[in-house]
Structure formats: C-alpha cells, structure tokens
C-alpha positions as a Python dict, from the first residue, in 0.01 Angstrom:
ca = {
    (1, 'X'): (0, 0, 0),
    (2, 'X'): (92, -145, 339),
    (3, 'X'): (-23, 184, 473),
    (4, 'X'): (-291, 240, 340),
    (5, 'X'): (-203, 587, 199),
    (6, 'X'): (-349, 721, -159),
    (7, 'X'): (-11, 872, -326),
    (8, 'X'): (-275, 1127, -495),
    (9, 'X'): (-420, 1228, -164),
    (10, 'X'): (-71, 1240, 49),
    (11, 'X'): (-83, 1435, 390),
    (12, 'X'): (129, 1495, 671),
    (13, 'X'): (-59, 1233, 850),
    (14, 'X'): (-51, 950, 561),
    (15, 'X'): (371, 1049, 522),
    (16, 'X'): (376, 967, 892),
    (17, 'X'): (230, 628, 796),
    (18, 'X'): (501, 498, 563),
    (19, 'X'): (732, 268, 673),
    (20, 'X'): (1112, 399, 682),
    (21, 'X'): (1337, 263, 398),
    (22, 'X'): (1568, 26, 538),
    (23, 'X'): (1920, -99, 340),
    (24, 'X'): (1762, -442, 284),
    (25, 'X'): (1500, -336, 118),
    (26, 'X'): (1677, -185, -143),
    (27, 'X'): (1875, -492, -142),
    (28, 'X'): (1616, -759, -186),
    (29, 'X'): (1391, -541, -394),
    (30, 'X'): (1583, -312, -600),
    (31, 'X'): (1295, -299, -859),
    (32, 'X'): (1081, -125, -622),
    (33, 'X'): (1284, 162, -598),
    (34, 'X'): (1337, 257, -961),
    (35, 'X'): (1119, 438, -1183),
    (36, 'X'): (1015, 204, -1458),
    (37, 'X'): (850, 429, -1732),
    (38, 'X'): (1197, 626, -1790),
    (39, 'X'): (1539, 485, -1895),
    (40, 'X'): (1799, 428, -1573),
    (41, 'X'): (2093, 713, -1592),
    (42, 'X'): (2331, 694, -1296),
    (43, 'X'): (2369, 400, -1025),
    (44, 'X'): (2466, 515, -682),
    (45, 'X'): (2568, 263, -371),
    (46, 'X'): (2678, 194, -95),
    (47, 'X'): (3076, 84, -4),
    (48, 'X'): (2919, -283, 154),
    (49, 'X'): (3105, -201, 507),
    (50, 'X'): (2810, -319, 656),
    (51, 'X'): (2746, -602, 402),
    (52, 'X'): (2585, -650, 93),
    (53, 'X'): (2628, -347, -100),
    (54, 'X'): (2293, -182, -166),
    (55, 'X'): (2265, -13, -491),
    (56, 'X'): (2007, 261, -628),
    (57, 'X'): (1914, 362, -983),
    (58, 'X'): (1821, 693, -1078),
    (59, 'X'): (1677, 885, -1355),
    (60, 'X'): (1785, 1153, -1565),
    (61, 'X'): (1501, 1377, -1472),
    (62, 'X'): (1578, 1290, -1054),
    (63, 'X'): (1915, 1378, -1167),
    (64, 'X'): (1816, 1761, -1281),
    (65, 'X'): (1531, 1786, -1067),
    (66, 'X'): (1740, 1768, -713),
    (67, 'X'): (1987, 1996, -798),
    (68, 'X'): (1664, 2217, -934),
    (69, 'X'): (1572, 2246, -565),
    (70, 'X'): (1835, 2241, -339),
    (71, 'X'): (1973, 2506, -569),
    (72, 'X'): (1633, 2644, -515),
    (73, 'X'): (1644, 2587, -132),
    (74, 'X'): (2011, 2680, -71),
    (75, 'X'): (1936, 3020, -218),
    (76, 'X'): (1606, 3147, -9),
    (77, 'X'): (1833, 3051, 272),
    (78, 'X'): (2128, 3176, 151),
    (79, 'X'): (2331, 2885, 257),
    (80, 'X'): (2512, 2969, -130),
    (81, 'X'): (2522, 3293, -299),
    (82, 'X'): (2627, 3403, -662),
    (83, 'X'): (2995, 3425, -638),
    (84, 'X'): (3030, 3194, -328),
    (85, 'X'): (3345, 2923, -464),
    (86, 'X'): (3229, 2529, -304),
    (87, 'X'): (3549, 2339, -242),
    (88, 'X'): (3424, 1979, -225),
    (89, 'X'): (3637, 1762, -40),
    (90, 'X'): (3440, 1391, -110),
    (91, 'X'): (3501, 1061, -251),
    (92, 'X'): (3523, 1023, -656),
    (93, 'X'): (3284, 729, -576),
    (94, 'X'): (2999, 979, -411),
    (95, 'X'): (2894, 1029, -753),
    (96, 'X'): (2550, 1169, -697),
    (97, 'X'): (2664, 1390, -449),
    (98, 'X'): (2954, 1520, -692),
    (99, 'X'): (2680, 1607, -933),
    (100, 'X'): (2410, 1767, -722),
    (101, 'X'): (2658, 2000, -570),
    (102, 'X'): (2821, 2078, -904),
    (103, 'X'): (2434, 2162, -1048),
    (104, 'X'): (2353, 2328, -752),
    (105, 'X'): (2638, 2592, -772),
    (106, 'X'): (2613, 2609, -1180),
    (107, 'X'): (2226, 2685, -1102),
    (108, 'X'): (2314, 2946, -841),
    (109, 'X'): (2617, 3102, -1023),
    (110, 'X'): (2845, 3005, -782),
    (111, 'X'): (3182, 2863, -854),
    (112, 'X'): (3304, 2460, -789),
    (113, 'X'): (3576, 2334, -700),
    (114, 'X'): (3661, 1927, -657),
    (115, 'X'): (3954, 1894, -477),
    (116, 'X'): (3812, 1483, -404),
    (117, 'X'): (3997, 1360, -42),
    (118, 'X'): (4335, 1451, -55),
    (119, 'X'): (4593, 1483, 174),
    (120, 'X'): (4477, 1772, 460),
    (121, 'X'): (4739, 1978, 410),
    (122, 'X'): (4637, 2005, 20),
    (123, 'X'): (4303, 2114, 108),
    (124, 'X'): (4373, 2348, 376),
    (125, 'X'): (4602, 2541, 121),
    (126, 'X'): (4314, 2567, -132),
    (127, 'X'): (4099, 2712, 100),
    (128, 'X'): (4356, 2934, 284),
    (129, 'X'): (4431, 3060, -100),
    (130, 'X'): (4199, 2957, -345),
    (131, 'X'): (3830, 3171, -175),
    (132, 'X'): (3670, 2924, -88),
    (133, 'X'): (3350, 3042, 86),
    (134, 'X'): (3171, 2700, 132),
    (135, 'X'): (3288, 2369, 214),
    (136, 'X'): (3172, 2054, 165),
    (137, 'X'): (3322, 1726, 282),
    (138, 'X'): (3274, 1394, 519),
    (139, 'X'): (3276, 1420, 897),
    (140, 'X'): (3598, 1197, 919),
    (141, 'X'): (3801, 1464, 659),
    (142, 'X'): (3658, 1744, 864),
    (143, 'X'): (3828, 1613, 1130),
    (144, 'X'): (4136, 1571, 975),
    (145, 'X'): (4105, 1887, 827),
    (146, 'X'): (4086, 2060, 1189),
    (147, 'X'): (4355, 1838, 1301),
    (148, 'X'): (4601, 1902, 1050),
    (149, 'X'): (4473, 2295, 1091),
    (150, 'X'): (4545, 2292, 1421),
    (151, 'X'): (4879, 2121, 1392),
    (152, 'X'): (5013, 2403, 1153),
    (153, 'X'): (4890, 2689, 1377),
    (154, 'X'): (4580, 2807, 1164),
    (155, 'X'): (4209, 2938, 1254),
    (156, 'X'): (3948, 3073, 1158),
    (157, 'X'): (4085, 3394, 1019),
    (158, 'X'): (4312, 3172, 813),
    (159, 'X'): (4016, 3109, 621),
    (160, 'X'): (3754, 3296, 423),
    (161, 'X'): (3478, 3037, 471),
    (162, 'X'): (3119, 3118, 565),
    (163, 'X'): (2962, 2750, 557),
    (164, 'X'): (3098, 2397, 641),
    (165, 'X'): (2846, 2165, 450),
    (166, 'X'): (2891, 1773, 597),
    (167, 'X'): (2677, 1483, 504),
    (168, 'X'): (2741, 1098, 442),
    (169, 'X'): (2844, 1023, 800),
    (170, 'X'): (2750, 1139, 1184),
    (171, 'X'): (2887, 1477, 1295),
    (172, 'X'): (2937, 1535, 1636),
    (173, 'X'): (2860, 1815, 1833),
    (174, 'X'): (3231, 1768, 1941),
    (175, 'X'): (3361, 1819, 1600),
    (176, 'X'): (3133, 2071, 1498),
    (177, 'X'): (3215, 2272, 1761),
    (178, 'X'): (3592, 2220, 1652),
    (179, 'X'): (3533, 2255, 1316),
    (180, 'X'): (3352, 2600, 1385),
    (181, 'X'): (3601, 2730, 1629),
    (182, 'X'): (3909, 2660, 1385),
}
C-alpha cells in the first residue's frame, strides 16, 4: 500500500517500488507475512546470530509450488538432469531448503542424497564414490570441503561433479574459484 502499487496490475516498474523485506519486519509483524485463508504447514527461521530470531510460516501449497518451479527452472537450464544424484551437504535445521531440493530432484527424476554437515572427509568420500553429479551445501562447508580436499591430495578428476549449488551464506569469488579448480 505504501507504494502505491495495485497487486492486480503489477509491473516491472511498480516491483521496483516495493520496499525490500528487512529481518525486523518479519519480526515485529509476523502476521503480515503469512497467508491467512490457508492453514500454516512448515515454520522456517533464522539461528538469532544476529538477534531476535525471525521466523516465517508457510503454506502447504508454497511448499509444492516452489519446488514446482525451480524443478521447472533447473531443467530448461539444465542446472539438474534425469539421473543427475544431489548430495546435499546442509543443516537438519534448513528445513525448507531440505524439502525444496528433495521435490525438486523427485520432480526432475533425479536422485537425493542428504548426507546433512558431516565431517569433510565423510562427504568427500560420498562424492568421490557415491556419483554425485550436483552438490549442494553452505559456503563455510565448501570451504572445508576444498580444504580437507586439498589436504588429502584430491581434484577435480577425483570427482564426477558437474554443479556446486551454494546458498544461505556469501560466496566469494576466492572460494569459488577454489571450489571450481579442486
């Protein structure tokens, strides 16, 4: 309302418009961000690092919806394929992202496996062995990951991976470069 932009008549220029999101506004007006004519199904938030944890409600139909399309969108860019095997190196508590990326590769046909953060030297086995073809983790883990690679003498030939998929934290171009080269 603040800006003045008709949800039924949305452009480019009217989403330009709309104030960013910030953390506390999700804190001191969690209401406004769930949907309120379906029931709540799954509560994500944050770890409260920075303070106050903020915390988000979703809906069952946001829940099968976003897989829906990034399945969708992950496909016409072939960033996974039928047959590609996701080793997902994240959190237990990144529960949203746990479920997208398992929908996402059921939708596909590709296979999932969640390995959660476990000690580098686990992981780097299951992708040296298991076929892992995409990866999906933190920036921090990535970085251990090509530390503890490094330290044992592997590369990228050690590996049968074709995509390193980060989110949740900064990358770096430093690591990224790392990451790519090992």
């Amino acid at each position: 309302a603040s800006a003045q932009v008709d949800p039924a008549k949305l452009d480019v220029a009217g989403l330009r418009t709309i104030p960013v999101t910030l953390k506390q506004d999700l804190i001191e007006r969690p209401e406004d961000f769930r949907c309120t004519d379906v029931p709540v199904y799954l509560a994500t938030r944050t770890t409260g690092t920075t303070g106050r944890p903020a915390e988000v409600w979703l809906s069952r139909y946001e829940m099968e919806l976003w897989p829906a399309l990034g399945a969708l969108a992950a496909a016409l860019r072939g960033e996974l394929r039928p047959g590609d095997v996701m080793q997902v190196n994240l959190s237990s508590r990144s529960a949203v992202a746990l479920h997208l990326s398992a929908a996402s590769c059921r939708l596909v046909g590709a296979g999932w496996r969640p390995l959660g953060i476990v000690p580098p030297e686990t992981s780097l086995e299951s992708l040296a062995e298991g076929g892992a073809t995409v990866l999906f983790t933190v920036p921090s883990y990535l970085a251990e990951l090509v530390t503890a690679a490094r330290c044992r003498g592997m590369g990228a030939g050690d590996f049968g991976l074709r995509r390193v998929v980060v989110g949740g934290e900064v990358l770096s171009a430093s690591l990224a470069r790392a990451a790519a080269r090992t």
